[in-house]
FISEVO-712378 format. One record per residue: residue number from 1; residue in one letter; x, y, z of N, C-alpha, C in turn. Coordinates in Angstrom, 2 decimals, decimal comma, padded with zeros to 5 digits. Layout:
REM FISEVO-712378
k; r; n.x; n.y; n.z; ca.x; ca.y; ca.z; c.x; c.y; c.z
NUM; A; X; Y; Z; X; Y; Z; X; Y; Z .
...
END
This chain:
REM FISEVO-712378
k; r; n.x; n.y; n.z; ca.x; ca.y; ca.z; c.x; c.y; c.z
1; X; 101,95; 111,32; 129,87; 102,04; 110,77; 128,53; 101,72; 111,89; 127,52 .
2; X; 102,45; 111,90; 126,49; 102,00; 112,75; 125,22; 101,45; 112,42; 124,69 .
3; X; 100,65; 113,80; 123,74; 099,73; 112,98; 123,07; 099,76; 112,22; 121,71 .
4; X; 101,70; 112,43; 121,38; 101,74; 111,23; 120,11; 102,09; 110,08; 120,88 .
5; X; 102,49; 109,83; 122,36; 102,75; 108,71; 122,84; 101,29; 107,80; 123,33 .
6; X; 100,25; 109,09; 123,15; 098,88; 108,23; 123,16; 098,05; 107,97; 122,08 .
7; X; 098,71; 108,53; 121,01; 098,22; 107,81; 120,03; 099,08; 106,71; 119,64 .
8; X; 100,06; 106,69; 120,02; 101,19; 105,23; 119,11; 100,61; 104,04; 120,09 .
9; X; 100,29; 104,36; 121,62; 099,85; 103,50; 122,61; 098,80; 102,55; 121,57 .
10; X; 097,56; 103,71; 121,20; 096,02; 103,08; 121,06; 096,56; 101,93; 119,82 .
11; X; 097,54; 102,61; 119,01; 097,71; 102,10; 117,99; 098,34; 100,54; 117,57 .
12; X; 099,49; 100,89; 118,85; 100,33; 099,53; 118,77; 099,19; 098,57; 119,75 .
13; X; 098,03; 099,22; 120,40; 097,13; 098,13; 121,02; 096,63; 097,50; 119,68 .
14; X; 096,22; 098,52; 118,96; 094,85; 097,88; 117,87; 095,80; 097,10; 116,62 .
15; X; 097,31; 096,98; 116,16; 098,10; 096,39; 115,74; 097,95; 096,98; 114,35 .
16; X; 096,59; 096,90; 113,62; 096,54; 097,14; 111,81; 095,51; 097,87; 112,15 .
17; X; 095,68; 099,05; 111,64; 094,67; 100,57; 111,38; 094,79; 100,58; 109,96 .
18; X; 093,40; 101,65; 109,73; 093,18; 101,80; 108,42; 093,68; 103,40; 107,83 .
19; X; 094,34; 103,28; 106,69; 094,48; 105,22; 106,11; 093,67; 104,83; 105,08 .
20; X; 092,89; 106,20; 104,75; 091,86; 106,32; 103,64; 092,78; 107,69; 103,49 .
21; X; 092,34; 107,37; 101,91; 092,80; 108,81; 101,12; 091,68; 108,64; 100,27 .
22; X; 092,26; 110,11; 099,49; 091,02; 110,20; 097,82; 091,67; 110,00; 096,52 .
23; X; 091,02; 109,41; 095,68; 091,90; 108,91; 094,44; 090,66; 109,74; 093,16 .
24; X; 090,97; 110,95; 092,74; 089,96; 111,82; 091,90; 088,72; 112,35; 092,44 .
25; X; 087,58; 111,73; 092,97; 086,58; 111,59; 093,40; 086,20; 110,18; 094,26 .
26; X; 087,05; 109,14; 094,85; 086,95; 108,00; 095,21; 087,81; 107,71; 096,48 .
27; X; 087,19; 107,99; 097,47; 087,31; 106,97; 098,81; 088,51; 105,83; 098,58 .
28; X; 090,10; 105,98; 099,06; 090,48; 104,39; 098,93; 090,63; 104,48; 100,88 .
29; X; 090,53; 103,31; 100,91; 091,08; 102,75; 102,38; 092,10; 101,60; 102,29 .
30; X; 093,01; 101,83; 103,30; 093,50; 100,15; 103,17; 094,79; 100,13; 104,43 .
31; X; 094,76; 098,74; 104,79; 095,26; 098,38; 105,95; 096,77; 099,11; 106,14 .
32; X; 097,22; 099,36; 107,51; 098,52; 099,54; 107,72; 099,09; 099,05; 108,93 .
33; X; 100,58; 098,57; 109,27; 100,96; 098,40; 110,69; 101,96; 099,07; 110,91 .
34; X; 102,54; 099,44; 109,83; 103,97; 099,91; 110,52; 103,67; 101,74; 110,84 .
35; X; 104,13; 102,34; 112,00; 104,24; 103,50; 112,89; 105,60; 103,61; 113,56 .
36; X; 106,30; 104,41; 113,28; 106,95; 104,86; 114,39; 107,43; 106,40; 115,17 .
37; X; 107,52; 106,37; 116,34; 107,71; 108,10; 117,00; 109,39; 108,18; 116,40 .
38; X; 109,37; 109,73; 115,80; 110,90; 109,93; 115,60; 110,77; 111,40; 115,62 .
39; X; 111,63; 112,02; 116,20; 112,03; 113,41; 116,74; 110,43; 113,77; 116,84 .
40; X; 109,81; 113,45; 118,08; 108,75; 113,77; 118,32; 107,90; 114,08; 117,42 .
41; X; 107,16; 113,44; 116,74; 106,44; 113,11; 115,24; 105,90; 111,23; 115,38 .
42; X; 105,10; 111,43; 114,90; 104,62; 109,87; 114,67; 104,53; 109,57; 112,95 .
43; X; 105,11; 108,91; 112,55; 105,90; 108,74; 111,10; 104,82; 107,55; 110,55 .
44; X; 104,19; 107,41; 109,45; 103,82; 106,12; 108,99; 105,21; 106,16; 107,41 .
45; X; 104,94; 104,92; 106,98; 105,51; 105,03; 105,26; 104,80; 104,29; 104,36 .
46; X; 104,82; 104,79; 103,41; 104,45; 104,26; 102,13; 105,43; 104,08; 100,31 .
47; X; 105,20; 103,18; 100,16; 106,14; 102,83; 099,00; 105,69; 103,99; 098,25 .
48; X; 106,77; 104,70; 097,54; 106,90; 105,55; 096,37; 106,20; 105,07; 095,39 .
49; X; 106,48; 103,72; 095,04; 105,74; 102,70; 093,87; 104,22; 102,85; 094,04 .
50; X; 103,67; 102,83; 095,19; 102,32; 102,63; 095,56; 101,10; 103,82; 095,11 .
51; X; 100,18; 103,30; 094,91; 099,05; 104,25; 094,60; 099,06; 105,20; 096,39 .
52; X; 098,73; 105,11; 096,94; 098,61; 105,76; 098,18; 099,88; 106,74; 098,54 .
53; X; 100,61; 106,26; 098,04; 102,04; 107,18; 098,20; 101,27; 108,56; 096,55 .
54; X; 101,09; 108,36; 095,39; 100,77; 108,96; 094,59; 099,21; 109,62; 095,04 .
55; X; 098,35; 108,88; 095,67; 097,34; 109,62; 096,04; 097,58; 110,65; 097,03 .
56; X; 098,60; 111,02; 098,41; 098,71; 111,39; 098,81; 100,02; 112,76; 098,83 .
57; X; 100,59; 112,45; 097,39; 100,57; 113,88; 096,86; 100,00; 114,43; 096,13 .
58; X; 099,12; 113,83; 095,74; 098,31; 114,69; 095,46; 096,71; 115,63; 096,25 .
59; X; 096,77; 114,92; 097,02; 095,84; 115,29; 098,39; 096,09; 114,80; 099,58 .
60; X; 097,02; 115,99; 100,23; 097,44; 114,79; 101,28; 096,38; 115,14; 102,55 .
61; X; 095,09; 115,36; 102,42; 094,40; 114,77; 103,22; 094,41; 113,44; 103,44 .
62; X; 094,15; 113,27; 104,86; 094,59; 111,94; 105,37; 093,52; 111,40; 106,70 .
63; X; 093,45; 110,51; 106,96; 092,52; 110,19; 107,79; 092,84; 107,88; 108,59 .
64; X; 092,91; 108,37; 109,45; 093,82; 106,91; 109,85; 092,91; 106,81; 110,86 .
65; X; 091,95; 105,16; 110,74; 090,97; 104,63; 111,77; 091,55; 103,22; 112,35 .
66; X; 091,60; 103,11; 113,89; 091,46; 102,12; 114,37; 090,52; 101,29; 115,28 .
67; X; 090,75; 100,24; 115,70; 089,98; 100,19; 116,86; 090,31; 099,13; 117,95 .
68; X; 090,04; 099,13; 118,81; 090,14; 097,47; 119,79; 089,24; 097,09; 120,55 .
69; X; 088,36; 097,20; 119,79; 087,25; 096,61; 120,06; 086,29; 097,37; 120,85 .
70; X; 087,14; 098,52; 121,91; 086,43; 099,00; 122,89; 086,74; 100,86; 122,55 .
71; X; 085,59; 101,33; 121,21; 085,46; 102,23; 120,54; 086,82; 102,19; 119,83 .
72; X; 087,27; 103,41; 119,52; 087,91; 103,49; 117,87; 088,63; 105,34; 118,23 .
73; X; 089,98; 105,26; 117,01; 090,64; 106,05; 117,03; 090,25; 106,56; 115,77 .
74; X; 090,04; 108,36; 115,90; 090,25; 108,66; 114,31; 091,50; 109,59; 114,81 .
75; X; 092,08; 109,56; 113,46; 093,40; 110,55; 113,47; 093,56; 110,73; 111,66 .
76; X; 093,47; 112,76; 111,70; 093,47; 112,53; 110,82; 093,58; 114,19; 110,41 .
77; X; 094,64; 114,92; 109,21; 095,27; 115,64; 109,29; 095,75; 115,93; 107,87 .
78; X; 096,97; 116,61; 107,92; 097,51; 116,39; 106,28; 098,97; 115,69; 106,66 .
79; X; 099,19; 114,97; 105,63; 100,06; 114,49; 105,31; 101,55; 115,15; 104,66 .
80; X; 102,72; 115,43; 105,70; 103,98; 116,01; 105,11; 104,73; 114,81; 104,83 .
81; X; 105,35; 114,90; 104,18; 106,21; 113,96; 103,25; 108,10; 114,33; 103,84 .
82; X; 108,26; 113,45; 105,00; 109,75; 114,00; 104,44; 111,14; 112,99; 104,17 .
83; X; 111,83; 113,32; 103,67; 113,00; 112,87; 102,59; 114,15; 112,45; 103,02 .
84; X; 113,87; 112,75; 104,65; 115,31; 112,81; 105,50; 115,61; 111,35; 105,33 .
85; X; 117,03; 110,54; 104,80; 117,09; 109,25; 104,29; 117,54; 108,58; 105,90 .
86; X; 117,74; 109,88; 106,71; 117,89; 108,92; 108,48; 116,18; 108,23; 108,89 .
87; X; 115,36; 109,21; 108,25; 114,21; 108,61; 109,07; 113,77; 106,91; 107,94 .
88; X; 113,94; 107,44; 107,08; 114,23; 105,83; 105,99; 114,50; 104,53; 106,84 .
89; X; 115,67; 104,92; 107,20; 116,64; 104,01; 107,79; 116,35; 103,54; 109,13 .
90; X; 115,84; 104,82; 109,53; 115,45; 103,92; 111,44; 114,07; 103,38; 111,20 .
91; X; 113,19; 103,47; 110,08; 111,71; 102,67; 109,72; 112,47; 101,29; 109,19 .
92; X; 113,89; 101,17; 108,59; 114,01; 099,96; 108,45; 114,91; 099,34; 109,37 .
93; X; 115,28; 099,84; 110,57; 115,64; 099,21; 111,37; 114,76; 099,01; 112,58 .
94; X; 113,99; 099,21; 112,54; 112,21; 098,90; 113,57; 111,69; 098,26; 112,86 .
95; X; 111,62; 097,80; 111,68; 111,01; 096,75; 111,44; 111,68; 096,27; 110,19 .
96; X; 113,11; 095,43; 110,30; 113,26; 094,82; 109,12; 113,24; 094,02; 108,11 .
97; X; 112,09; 093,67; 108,18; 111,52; 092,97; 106,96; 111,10; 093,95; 105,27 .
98; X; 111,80; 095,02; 106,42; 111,19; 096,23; 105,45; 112,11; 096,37; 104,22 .
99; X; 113,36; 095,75; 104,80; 114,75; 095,81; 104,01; 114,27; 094,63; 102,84 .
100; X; 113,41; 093,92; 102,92; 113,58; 092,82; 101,42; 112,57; 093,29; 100,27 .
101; X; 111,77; 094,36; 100,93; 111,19; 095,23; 099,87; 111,45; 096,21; 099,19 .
102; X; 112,62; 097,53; 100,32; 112,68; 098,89; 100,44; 114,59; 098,63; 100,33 .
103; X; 115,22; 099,10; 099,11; 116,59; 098,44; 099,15; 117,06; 098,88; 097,82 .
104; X; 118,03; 098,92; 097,56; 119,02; 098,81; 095,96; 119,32; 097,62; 095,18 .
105; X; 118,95; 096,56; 095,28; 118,36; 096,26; 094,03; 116,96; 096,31; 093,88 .
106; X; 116,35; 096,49; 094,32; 114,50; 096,48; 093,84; 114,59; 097,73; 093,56 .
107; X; 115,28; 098,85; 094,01; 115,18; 100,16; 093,52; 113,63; 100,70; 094,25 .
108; X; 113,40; 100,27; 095,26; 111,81; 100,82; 095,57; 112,22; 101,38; 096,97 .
109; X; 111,91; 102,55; 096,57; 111,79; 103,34; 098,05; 110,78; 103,44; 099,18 .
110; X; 110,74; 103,78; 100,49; 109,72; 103,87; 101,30; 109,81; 105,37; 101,68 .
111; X; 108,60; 106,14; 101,28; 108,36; 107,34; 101,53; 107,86; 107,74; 102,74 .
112; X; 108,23; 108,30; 103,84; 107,65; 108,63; 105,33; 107,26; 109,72; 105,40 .
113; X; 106,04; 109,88; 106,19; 105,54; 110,98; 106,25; 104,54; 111,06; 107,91 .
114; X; 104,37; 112,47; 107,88; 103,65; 112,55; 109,20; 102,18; 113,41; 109,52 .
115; X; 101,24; 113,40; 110,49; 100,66; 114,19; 109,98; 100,89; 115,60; 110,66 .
116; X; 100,64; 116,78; 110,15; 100,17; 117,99; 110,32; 098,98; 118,58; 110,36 .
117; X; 098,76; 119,91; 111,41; 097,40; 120,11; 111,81; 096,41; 119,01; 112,19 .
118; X; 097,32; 118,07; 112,80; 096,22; 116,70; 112,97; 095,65; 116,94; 114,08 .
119; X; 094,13; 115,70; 114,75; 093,44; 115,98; 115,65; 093,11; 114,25; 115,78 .
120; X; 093,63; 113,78; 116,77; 093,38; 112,72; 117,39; 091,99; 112,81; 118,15 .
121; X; 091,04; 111,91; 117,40; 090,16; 111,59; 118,52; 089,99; 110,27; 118,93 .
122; X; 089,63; 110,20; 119,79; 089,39; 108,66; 121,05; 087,73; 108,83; 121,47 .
123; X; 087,17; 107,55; 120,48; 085,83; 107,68; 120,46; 085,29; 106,53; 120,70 .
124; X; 084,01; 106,68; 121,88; 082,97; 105,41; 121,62; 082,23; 105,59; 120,48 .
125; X; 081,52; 104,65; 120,51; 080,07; 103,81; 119,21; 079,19; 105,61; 119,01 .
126; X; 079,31; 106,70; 120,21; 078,68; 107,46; 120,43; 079,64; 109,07; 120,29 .
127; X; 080,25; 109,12; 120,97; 080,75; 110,50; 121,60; 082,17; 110,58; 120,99 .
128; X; 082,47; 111,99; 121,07; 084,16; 111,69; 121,62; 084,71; 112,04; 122,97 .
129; X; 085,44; 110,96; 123,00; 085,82; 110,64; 124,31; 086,65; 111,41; 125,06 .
130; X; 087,87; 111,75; 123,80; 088,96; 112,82; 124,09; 089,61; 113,29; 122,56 .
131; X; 088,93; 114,53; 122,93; 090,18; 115,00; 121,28; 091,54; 115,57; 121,38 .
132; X; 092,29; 115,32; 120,88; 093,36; 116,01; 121,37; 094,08; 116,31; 119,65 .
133; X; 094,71; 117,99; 120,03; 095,46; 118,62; 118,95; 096,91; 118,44; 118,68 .
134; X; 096,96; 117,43; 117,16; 098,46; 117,43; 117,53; 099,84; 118,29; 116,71 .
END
């Protein structure tokens, strides 16, 4: 197994993980589900419209926590942004519900991005369990 195929594993176990970014001097966090692997990369998106899409160009430090009950994932890296309108398209064909938000008439785009220099760790209440460089 690879190690973005062991992080999408922990992930699609734990279903809704959290990304925290920084907004000036301020901590935001907030829920996410959608992930997917594309040309070996693990992709999240975020609406263009959205504060988190704007917080994260501007710092795309990034930091994504999960858990299932039995310890917790951190993953967490910088955030590249890319534009390719194929990877658009296969995030809205993996999950299309995405199409009644992300579309031409609402005019609202979904921005994908991945991380870089990231470092998956797999942690108990205590230790880490396994870090791995991705």
């Amino acid at each position: 197994m690879t190690n973005i195929e062991k992080v999408m594993d922990y992930l699609n176990k734990a279903e809704i993980f959290y990304v925290a970014t920084v907004a000036g001097d301020q901590p935001k966090c907030r829920p996410f589900s959608f992930k997917m692997e594309y040309d070996g990369k693990l992709y999240f998106g975020a609406g263009t419209f959205k504060d988190v899409y704007r917080q994260l160009q501007a710092n795309p430090n990034i930091e994504i926590c999960a858990s299932t009950g039995q310890g917790f994932l951190r993953y967490y890296g910088i955030a590249v942004f890319n534009h390719d309108p194929q990877i658009e398209q296969a995030a809205l064909e993996k999950m299309p519900m995405l199409k009644n938000i992300y579309n031409e008439q609402t005019g609202k785009r979904l921005g994908m991005f991945y991380l870089e220099n990231a470092t998956a760790e797999f942690r108990s209440m205590l230790n880490v369990e396994e870090s791995l460089e991705m």
